[in-house]
FITIGU-362780 format. One record per residue: residue in one letter; x, y, z of N, C-alpha, C, O in turn. Coordinates in steps of 0.001 Angstrom, whole numbers, plus 500000, padded with zeros to 6 digits. Layout:
# residues N
aXYZXYZXYZXYZ;...
This chain:
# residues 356
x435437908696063529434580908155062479433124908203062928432892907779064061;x432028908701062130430889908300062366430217907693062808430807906613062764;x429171907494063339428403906009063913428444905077063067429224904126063011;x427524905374062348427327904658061281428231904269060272427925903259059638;x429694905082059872430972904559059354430973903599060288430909902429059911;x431049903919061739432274902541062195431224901445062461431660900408062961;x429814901526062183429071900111062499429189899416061037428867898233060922;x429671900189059873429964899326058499431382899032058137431764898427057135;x432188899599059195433416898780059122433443898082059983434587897630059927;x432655897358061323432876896264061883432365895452061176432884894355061382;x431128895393059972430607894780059349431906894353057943432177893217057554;x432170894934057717433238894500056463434103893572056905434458892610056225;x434602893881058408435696893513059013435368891659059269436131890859059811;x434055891397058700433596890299059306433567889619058058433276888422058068;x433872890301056781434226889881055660435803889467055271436179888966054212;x436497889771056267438017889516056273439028890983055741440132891117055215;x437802892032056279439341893302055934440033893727057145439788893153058206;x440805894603057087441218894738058728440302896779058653439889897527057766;x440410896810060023440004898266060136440333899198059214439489899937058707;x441748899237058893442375900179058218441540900238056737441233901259056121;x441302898996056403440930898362054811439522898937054540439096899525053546;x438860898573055812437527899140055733437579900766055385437071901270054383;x438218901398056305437949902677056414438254903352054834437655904199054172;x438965902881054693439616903138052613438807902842051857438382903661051041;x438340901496051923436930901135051193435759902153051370435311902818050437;x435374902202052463434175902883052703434371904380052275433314904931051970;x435557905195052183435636906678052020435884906322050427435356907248049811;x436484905342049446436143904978048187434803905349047411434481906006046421;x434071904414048601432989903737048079431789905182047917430907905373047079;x432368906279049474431378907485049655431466908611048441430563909400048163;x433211908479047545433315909024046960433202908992045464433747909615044553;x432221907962045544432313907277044234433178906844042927432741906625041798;x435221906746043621435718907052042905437017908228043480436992909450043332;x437990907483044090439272908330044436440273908425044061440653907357043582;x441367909601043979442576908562043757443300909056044960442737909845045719;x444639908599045205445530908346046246445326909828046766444695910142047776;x446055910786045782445994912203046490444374912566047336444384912854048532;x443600912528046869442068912384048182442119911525048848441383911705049819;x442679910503048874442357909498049689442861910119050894442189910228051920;x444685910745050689445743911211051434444961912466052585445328912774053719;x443854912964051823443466914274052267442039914154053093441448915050053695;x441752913068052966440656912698053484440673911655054998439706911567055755;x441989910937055192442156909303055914443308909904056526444128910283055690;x443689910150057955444882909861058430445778908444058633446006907818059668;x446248908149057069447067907704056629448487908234056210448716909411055935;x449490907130056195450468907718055366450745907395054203450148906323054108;x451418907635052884451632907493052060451743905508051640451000904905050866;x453012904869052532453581903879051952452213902963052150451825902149051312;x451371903318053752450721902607054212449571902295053114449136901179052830;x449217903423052614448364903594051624448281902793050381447266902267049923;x449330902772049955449401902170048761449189900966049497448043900702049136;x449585899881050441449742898537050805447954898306050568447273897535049892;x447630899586051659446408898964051693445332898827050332444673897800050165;x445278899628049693444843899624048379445375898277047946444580897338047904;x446448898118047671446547896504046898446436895470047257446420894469046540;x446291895524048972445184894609049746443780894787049293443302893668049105;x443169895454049113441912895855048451441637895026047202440811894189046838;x442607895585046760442289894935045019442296893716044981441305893181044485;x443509892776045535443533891374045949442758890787045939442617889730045324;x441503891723047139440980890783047933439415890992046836438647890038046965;x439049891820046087438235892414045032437536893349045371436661893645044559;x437620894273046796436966894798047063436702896415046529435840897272046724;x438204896282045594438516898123044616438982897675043162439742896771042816;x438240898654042399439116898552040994440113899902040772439925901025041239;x441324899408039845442262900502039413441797901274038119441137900560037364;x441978902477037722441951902575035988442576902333035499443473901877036207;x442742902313034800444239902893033602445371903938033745446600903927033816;x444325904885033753444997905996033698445576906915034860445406906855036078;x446428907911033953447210908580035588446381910227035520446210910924034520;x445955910521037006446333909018037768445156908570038014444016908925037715;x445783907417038829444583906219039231443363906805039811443318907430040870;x442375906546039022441482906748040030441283905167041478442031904206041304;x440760905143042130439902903860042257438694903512043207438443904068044276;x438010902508042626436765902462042680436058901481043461436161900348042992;x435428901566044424434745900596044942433670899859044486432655900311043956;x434129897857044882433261896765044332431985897208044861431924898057045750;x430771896557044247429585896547044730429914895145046398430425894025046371;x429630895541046978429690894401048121428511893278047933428722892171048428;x427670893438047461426600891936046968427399890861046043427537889659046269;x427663891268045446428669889999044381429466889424045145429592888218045356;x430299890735045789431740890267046961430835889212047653431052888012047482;x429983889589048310429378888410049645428844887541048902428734886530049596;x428295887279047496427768885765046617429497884933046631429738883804047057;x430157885590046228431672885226045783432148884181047009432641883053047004;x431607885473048448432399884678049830431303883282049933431574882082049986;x430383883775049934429044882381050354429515881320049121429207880243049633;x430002881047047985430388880275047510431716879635047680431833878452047361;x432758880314048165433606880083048641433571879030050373434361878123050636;x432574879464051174432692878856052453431166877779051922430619877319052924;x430454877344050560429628876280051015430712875399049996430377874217049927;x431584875639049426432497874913048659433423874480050316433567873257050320;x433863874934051249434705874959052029434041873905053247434609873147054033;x432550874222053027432056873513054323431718871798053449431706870683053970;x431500872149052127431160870594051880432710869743051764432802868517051704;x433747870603051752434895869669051617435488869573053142436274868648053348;x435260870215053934435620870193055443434888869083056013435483868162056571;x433145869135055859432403868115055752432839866899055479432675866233056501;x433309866253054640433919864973054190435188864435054576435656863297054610;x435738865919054942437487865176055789437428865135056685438015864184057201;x436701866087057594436084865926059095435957864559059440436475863837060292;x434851864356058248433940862487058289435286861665058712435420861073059783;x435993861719057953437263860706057513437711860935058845437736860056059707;x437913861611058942439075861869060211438351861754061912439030861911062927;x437278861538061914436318861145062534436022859588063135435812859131064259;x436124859019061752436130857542061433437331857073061791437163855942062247;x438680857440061814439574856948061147440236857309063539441400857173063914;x439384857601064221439429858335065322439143857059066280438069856459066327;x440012856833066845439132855796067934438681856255069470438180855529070328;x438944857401069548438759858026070857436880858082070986436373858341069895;x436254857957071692434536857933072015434389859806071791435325860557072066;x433339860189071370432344861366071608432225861318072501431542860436073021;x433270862922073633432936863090074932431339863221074875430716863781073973;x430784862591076026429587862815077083429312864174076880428438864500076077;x430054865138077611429943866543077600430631867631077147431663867898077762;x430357868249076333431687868777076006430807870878076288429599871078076162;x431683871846076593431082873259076702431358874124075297432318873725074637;x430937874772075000430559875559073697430701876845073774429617877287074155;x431659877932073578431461879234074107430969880186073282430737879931072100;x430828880991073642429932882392072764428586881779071981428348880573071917;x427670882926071342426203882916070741426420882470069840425653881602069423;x427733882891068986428085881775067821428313880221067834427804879482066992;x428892879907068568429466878499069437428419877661069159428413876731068353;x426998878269070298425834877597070681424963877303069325424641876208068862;x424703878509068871423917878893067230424688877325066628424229876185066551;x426121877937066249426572876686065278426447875102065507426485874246064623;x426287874896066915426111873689067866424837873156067613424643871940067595;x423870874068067399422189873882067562421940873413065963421278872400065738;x422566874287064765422473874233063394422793872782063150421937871990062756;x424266872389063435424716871139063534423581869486063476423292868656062615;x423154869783065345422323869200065058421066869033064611420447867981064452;x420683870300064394419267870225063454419704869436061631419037868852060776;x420716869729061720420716869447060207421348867779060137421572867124059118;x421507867431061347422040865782061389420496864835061500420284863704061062;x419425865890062352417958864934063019417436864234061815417128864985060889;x417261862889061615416775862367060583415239862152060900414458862230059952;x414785861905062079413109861524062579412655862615063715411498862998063543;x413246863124064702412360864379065405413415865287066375414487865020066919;x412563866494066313413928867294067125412975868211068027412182869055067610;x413237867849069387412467868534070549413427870049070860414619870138070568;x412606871181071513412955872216070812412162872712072142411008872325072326;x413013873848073351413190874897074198413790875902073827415019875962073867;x412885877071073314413720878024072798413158879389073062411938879552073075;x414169880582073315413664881718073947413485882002072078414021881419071136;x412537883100072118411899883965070562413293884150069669413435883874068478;x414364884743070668415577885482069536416192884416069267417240884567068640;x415836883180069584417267881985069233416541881395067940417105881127066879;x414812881201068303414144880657067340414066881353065972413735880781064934;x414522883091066117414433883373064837415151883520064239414882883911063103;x416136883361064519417703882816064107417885881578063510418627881377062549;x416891880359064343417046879356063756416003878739062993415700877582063284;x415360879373061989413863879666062158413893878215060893413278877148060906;x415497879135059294415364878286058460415746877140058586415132876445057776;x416775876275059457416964875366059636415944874625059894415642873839058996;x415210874616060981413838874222061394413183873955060530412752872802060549;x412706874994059159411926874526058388412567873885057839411955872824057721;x413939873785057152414719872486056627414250871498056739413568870753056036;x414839871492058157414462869559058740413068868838058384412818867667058098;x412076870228058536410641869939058158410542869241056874410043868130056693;x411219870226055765411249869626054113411696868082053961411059867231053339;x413289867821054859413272866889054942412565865283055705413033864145055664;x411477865726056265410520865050056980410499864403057895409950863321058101;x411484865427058898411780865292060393410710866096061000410559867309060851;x409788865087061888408943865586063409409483866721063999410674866643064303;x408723868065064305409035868816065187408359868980065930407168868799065673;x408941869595067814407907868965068414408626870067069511409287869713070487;x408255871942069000408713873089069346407966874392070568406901874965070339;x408688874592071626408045875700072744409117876655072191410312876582071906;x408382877356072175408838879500071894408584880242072959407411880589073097;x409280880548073675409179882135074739409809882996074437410938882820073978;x409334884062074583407958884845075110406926884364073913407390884415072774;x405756883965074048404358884290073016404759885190071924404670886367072272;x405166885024070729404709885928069891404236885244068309404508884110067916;x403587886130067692403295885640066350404478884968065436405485885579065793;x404682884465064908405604883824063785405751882942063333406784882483062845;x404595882457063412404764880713063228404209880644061944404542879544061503;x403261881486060770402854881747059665403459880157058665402880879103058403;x404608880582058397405593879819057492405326878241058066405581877320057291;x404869877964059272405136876515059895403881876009059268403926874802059030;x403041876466059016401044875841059098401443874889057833401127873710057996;x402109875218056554402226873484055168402728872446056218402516871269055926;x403311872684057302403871871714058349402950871029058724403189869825058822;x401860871411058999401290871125060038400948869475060431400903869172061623;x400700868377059321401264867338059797402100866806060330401948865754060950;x403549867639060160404313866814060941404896868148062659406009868036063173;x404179868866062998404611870016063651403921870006064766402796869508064725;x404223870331065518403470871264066941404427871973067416405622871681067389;x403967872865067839404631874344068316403250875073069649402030875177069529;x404102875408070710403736875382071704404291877015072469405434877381072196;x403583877738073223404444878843073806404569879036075102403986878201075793;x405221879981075733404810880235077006405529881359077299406437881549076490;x405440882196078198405492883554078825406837883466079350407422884535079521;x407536882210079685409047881812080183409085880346080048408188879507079966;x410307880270080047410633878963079395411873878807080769412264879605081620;x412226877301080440413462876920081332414484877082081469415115877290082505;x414965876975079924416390876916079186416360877204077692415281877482077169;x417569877151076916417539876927075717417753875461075782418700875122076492;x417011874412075134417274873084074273417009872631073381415850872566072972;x418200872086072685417241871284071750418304869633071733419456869277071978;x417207869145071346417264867602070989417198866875069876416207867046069164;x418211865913069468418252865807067902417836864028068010418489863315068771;x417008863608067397416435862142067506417100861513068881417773860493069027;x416731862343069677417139862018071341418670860775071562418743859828072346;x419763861284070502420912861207070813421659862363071168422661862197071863;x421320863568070786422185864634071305421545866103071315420900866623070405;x421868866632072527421131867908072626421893868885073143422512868476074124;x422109870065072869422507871752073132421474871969074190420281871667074221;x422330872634075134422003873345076591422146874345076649423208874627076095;x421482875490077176421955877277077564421238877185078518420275876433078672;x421972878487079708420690878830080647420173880160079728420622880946078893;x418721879820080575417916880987080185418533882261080204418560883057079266;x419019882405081314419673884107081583420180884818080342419885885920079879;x420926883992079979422168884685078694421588885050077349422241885427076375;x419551884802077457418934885330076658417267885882077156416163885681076650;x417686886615078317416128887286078898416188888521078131417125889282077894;x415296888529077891415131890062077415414668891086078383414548892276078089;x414358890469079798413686891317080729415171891689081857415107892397082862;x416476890959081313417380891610082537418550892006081436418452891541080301;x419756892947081812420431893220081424421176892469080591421463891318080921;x421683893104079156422104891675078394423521891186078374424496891936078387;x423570889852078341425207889229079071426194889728077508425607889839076431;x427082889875077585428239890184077006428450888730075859428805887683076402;x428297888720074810428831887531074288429978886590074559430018885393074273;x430973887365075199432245886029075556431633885680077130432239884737077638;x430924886059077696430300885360078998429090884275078592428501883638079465;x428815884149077288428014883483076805428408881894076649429066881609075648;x428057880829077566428587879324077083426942878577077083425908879131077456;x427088877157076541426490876430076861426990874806076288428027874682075637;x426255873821076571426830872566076535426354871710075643425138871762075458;x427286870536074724426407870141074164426673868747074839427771868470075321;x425391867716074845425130866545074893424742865050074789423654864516074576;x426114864491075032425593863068074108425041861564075652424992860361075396;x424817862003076665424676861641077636423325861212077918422685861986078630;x422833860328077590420933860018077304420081859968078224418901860319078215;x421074859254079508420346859534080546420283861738081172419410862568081425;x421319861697081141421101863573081486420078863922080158418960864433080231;x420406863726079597419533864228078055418163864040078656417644865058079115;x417407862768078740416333862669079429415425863390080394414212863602080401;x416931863854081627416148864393082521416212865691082195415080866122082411;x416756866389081877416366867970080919415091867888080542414276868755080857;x414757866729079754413799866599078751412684866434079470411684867064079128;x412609865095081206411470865937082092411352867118082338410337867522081770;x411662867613082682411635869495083135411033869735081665409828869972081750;x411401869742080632411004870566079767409197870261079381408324871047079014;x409154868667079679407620868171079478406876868551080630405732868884080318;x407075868610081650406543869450082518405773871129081958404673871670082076;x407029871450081360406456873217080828405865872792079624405445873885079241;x405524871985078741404850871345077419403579871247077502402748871751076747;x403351870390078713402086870136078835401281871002079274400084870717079295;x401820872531079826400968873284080103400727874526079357399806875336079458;x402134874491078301401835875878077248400600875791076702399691875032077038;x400611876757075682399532877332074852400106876803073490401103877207072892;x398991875519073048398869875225071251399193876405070424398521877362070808;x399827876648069613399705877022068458399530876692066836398908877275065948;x400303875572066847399947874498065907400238873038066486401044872656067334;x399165872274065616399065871080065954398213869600065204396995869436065144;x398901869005064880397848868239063587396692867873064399396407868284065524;x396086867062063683394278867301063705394862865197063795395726864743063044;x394248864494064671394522863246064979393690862093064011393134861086064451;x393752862491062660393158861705061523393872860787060964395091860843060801;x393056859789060605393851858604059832394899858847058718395850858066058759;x394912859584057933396022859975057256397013860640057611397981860818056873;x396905861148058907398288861489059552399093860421059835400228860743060188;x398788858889059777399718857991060511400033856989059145399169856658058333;x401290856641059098401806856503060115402723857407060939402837858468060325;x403288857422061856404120858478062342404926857928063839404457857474064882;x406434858221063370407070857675064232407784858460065634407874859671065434;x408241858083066829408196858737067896409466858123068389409546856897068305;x410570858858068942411849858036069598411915858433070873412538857733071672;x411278859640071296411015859993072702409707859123073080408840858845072250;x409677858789074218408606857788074675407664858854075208406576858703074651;x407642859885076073406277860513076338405765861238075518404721861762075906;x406104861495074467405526861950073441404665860879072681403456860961072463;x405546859814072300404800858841072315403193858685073357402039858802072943;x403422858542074050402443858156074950401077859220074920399880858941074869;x401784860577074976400659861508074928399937860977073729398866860380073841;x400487861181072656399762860739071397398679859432071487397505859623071171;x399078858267071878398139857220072513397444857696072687396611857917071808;x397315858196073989396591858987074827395579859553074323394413859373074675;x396095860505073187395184861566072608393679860958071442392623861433071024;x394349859835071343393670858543070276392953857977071269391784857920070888;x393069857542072323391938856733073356390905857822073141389760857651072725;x391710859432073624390026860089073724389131860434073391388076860882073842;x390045859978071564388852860454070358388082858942070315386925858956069895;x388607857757070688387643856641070246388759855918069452388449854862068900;x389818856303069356390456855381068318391422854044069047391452854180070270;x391915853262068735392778852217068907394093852372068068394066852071066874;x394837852670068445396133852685067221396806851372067433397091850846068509;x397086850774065780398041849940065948399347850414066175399610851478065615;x400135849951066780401620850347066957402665849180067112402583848155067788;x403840849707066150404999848793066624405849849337067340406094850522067118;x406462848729068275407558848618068882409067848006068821409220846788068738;x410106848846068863411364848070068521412361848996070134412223850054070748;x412954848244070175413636848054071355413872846803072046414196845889071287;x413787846460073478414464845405073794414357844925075568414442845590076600;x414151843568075321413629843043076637414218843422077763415408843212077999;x413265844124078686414066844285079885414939843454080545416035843900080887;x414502841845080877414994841388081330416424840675081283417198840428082208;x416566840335079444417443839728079207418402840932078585419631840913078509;x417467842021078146418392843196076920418439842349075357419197842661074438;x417634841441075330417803841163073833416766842011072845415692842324073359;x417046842467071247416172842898071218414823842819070544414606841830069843;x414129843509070641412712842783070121412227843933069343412493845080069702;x411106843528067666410356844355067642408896843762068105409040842648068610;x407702844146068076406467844063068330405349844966067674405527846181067586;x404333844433067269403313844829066375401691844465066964401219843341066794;x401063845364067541400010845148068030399002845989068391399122846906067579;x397857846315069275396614847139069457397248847704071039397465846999072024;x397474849366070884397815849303071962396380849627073177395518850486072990;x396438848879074144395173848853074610394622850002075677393517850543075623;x395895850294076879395564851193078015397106851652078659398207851102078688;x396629852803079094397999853482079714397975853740080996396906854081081503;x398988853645081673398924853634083142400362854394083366401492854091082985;x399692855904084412400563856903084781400460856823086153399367857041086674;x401775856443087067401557856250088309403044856685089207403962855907089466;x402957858281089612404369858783090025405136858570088851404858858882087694;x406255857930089354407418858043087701407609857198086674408474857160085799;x405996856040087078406170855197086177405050855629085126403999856190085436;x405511855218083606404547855638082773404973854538081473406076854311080975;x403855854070081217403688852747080257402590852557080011401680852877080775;x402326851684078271401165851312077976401393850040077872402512849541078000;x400193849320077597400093847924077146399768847676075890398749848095075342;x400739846889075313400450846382074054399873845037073701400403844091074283;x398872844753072845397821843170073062398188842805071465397701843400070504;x399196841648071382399335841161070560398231840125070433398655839170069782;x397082839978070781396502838921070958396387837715071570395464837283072261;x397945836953071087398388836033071469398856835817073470398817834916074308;x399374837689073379399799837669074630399839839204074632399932839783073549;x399776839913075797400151841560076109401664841391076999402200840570077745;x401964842790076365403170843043077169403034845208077391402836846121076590;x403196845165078396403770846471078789405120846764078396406139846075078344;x404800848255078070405781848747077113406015849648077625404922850183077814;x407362850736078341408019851749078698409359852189077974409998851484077192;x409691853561078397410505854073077925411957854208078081412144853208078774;x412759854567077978414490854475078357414363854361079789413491854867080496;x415337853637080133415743852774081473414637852177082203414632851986083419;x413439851813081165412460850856082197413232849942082896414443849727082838;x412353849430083572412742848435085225411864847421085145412224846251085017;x410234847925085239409022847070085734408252846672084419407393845790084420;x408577847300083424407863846437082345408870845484081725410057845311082002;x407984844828080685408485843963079661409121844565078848409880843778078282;x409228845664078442409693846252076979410435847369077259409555848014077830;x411465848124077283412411849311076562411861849653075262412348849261074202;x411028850254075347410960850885073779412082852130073319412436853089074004;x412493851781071967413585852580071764413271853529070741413850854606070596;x412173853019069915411393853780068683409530852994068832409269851817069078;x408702853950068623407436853428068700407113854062067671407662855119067362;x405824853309066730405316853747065009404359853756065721404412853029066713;x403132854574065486402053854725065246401618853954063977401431854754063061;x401387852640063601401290852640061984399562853459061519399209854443060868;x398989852530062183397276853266061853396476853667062862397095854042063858;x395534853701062913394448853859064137392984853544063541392305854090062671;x392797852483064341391217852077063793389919853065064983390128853604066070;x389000852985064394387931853875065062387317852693065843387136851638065236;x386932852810067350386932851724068219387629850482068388388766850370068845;x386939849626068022387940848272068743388292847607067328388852846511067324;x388007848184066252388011847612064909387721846217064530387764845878063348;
């Protein structure tokens, strides 16, 4: 068979025909119109086989019969066929969707910690998953070919008015479609990246190593392809250092502009949080911010509403202070120790220009 025959019967084949089905279809489809005797003269086939497969065909809608003798028959347009299948599997995924739920619920066993994911499909479907669960922000390590794969989801989450907060390697143009974002977006690049990750409102994140998508070394085989997904907050975390490490030194590509009508705006990762502070001290501003999370000492929990005043980065500790007036308390991020506060979600609500 041809090149190009057999790269459109692995493609059919992914529509649910078998080889044989394809190859009948496609010499149909070249002939605009066969009947059995060409088919016979054209396909090393045999007779009985022939007929089976043809009325597998028809079944499935991919040939029409005539009338008349003899038969001619004719190949479907394949665009309708694939509207037909895509309605068939979002009818399939919203009812799988809901019994899943049930059967989920109805489950008393915990969401392993770790669980491994195999092949590009595996990971892809793993990553989709949770992009389409993130209700407030989804942190994002991604080599170029994963991101453009996952390009529409991404903007999804955007429509639905989830924070993105995205590195792309290698550097290239494509970010066009992101800029109506741009309030709620930043996107960041760099020449190499760490890993594939992503993070879904920093309960669960997809892992790959880099390797299994360089474009600069030989490319891995898809069934050698795994990666992991994770519901583990503390590991989640420390991925997530390493990855702020390479953040803070990429190259902007987009990034909102730190104006009063950008806020309010909410943050569940804490150094992100913090940068943002940060970025408001240096224009002159004061942001009010609340805090919800929960006392170090006792674990009860607390929210808080106040001026946050100054930040202090010292080795691995990193916290601001919040001045309720009445009283300040220092505020840190998952598994603080030395402050007053676990912050678990921080609002930006406003930002006044100096001390207001």
């Amino acid at each position: 068979m041809h090149n190009s025959m057999a790269s459109l019967a692995e493609k059919l084949q992914e529509l649910g025909l078998t080889k044989r089905e394809a190859e009948v279809y496609l010499t149909i489809w070249m002939k605009n119109g066969a009947t059995v005797k060409e088919l016979l003269d054209l396909l090393d086939v045999h007779q009985p086989q022939l007929y089976n497969i043809i009325q597998s065909l028809i079944r499935k809608g991919f040939v029409k019969a005539s009338a008349g003798r003899p038969r001619i028959y004719v190949a479907s347009d394949i665009v309708p066929l694939i509207d037909v299948q895509k309605m068939k599997l979002d009818l399939l995924k919203e009812s799988l969707r809901e019994e899943l739920t049930k059967l989920r619920n109805m489950a008393e066993e915990e969401t392993p910690y770790i669980s491994i994911v195999r092949s590009l499909e595996g990971i892809l479907a793993s990553i989709i998953e949770i992009i389409n669960s993130a209700e407030i922000e989804i942190r994002a390590e991604l080599p170029h070919t994963i991101f453009t794969e996952l390009k529409p989801y991404l903007l999804g989450a955007l429509q639905r008015g989830v924070n993105l907060y995205l590195l792309v390697y290698p550097e290239e143009n494509a970010f066009e479609e992101f800029e109506r974002f741009r309030d709620r977006v930043k996107i960041k690049t760099s020449e190499l990246g760490n890993f594939l990750l992503v993070i879904s409102d920093l309960s669960v994140a997809v892992y790959s190593k880099r390797r299994f998508f360089s474009a600069r070394k030989l490319p891995v085989s898809n069934s050698e392809v795994y990666g992991y997904e994770i519901h583990e907050k503390d590991l989640l975390l420390r991925l997530l250092n390493i990855h702020n490490n390479l953040w803070m030194k990429a190259k902007d590509i987009i990034c909102w502009e730190h104006r009063p009508e950008v806020y309010p705006k909410t943050f569940l990762e804490f150094s992100m949080a913090l940068n943002e502070i940060e970025a408001l001290f240096k224009l002159g501003y004061v942001p009010v911010v609340t805090v919800e999370g929960r006392y170090v000492k006792d674990g009860q929990p607390v929210k808080l509403t106040g001026k946050a005043r100054s930040i202090n980065r010292a080795g691995i500790i990193s916290n601001f202070i919040l001045d309720l007036e009445s009283r300040e308390f220092t505020i840190g991020g998952f598994d603080a120790e030395v402050e007053d506060v676990e912050a678990q979600k921080v609002t930006i609500e406003k930002i006044i220009k100096g001390e207001g």
